[in-house]
N, C-alpha and C positions, 0 to 999 in steps of 0.2 A: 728773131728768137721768140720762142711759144712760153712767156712768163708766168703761165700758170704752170707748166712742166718745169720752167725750170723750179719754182717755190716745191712744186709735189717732191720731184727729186733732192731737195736739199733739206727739205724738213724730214722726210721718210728718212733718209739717211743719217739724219744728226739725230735721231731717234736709233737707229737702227746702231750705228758704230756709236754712239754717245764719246765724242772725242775729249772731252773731257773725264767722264771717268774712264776709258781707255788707258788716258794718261796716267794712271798709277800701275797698268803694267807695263806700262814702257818703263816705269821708274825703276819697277822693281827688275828687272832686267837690267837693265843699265846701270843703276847702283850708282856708285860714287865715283865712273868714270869721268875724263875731262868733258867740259861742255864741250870742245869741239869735236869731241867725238860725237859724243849725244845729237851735235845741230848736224852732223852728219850723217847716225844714225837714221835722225826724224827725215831727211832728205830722200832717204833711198827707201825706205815705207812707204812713204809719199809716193816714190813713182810708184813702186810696183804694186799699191793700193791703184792705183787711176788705173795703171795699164788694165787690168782685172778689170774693174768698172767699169770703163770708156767701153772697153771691146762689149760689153755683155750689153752696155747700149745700142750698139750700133748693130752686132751681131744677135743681139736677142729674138730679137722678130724673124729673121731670116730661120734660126732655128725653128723656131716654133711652127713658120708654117713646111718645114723639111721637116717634121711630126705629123703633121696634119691637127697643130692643137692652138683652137681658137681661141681670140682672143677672151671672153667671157669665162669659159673653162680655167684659163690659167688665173685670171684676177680671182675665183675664187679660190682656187687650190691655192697663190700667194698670198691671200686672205687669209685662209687658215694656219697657214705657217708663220706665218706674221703673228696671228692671232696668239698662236702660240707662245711664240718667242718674250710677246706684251705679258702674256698672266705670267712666265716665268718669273720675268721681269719685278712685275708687281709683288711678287711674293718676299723676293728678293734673293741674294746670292750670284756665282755667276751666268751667265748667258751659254747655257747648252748647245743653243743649234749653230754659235761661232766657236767649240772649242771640240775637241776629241782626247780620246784617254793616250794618246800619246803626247801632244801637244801641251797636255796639263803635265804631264810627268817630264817633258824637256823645259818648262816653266818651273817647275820645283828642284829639279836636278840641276840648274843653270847656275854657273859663276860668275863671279865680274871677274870676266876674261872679254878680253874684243874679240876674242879667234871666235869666242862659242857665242858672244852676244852677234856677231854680225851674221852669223848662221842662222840664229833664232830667229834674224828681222823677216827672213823670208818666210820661215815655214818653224814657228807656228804663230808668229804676229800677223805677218802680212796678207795670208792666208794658210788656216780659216778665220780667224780670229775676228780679222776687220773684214776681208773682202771674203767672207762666207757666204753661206746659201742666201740668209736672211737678206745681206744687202744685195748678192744679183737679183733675188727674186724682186727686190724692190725698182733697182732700178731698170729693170727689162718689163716689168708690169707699167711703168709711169712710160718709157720708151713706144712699148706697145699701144696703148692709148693714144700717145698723140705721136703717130707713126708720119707726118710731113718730117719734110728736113726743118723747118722750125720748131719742129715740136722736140724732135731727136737733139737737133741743137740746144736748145732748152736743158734739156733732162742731161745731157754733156756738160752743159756750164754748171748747173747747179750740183753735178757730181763733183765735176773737179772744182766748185771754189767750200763744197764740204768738205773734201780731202785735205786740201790744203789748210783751210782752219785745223783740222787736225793735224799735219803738220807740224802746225804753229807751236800748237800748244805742246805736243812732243818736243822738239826742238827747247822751247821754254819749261822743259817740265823741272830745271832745276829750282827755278823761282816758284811756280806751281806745286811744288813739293812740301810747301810751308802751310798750303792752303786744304790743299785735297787731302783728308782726312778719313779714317775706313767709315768715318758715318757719314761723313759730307756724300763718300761714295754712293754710298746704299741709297740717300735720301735721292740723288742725279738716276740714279737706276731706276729707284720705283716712278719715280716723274716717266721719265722716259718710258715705260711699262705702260704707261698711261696713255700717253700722246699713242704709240705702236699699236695699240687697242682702238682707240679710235678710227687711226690709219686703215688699217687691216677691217675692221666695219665697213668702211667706205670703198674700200678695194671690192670687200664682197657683195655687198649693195650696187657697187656699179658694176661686177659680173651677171648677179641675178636681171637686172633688169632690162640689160643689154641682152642675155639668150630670153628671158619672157620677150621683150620687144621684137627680137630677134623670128621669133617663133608667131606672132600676133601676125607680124609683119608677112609672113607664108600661109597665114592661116584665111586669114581676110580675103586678099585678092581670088584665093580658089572659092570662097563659101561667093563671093559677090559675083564670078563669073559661074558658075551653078545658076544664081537667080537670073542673071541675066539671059541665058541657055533656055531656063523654062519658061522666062517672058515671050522671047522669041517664038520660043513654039509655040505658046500660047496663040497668040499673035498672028500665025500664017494659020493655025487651025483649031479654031475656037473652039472642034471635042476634045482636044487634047486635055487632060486636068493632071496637075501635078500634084503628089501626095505632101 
């Protein structure tokens, strides 16, 4: 297992889903129902958070090149939308590019009913919410990178053992509920804003450098085989002179 994918993938993504403040909308969805609803609830987010994630790991790449879209191209283009999702972040409120105008209006129209909260766990918690654009782009850019099977495996572990802390902390958000605070929230958000900023820097720094390298690397070999060409000729016919 490729340990530096797995750290990319599991820091990107507790950045990205912030499983901690998540957990005040799982609360507020779930309300005052029995914990054993709730450790059930957090159970089946949980899978169908990974199922989302695992697949965009292992299927990410495959995509990309049934596009024809190289790897450099997409680390910037997830760069920016990363980038994005961070200043949001930083400003503070919630996370845009996990939510849509339906998904906030079946959040605010929701009851503590089981029939409508186990409805919501899919669609609009489980995606877009958690498993949105921001986190596949995350972890099919980390995937993509370190494309071995230890690298893939990597970026799989450290998906599924961030899913799972979150999870955890769903599961436990009754006790969790005394602590997470709407400021304590905001304060975990803009943190996170920050770390995502960075992330997304470095996503696009290792895009630009990879197509300049990319590019140096096809540049070079034609300009050295040119001199070598006019040495040659030089060489079998000394009137020969090149400009």
């Amino acid at each position: 297992m490729d340990h530096v994918a797995f750290l990319k993938a599991f820091l990107g993504l507790f950045a990205m889903m912030n499983p901690i403040g998540n957990t005040g909308i799982f609360i507020s969805m779930t309300g005052d129902l029995p914990a054993r609803f709730k450790a059930k609830a957090a159970l089946k987010v949980t899978i169908v958070v990974l199922i989302i994630l695992i697949g965009a790991v292992f299927g990410g790449t495959a995509i990309l090149n049934a596009f024809g879209i190289s790897l450099p191209a997409f680390q910037l283009a997830g760069g920016l939308i990363v980038l994005g999702i961070g200043f949001k972040m930083l400003k503070g409120g919630d996370n845009e590019a996990h939510t849509t105008p339906e998904g906030e209006k079946k959040l605010l129209d929701l009851q503590a009913d089981e029939v409508k909260v186990n409805n919501a766990l899919i669609v609009p918690l489980s995606m877009p919410i958690l498993g949105g654009p921001g986190s596949i782009t995350t972890v099919v850019t980390v995937a993509a990178a370190y494309p071995t099977l230890s690298g893939q495996i990597g970026a799989a572990a450290g998906t599924a053992a961030l899913t799972l802390i979150m999870g955890v902390c769903f599961a436990l958000s009754g006790l969790l509920q005394r602590f997470i605070t709407p400021h304590a929230q905001q304060i975990i958000l803009r943190f996170m804003g920050m770390i995502l900023v960075a992330i997304a820097a470095d996503m696009m720094l290792t895009g630009f450098q990879q197509s300049v390298g990319g590019g140096v690397k096809q540049i070079i070999p034609e300009i050295v085989e040119e001199v070598d060409s006019a040495q040659a000729a030089r060489a079998a016919d000394p009137s020969v002179t090149t400009k």
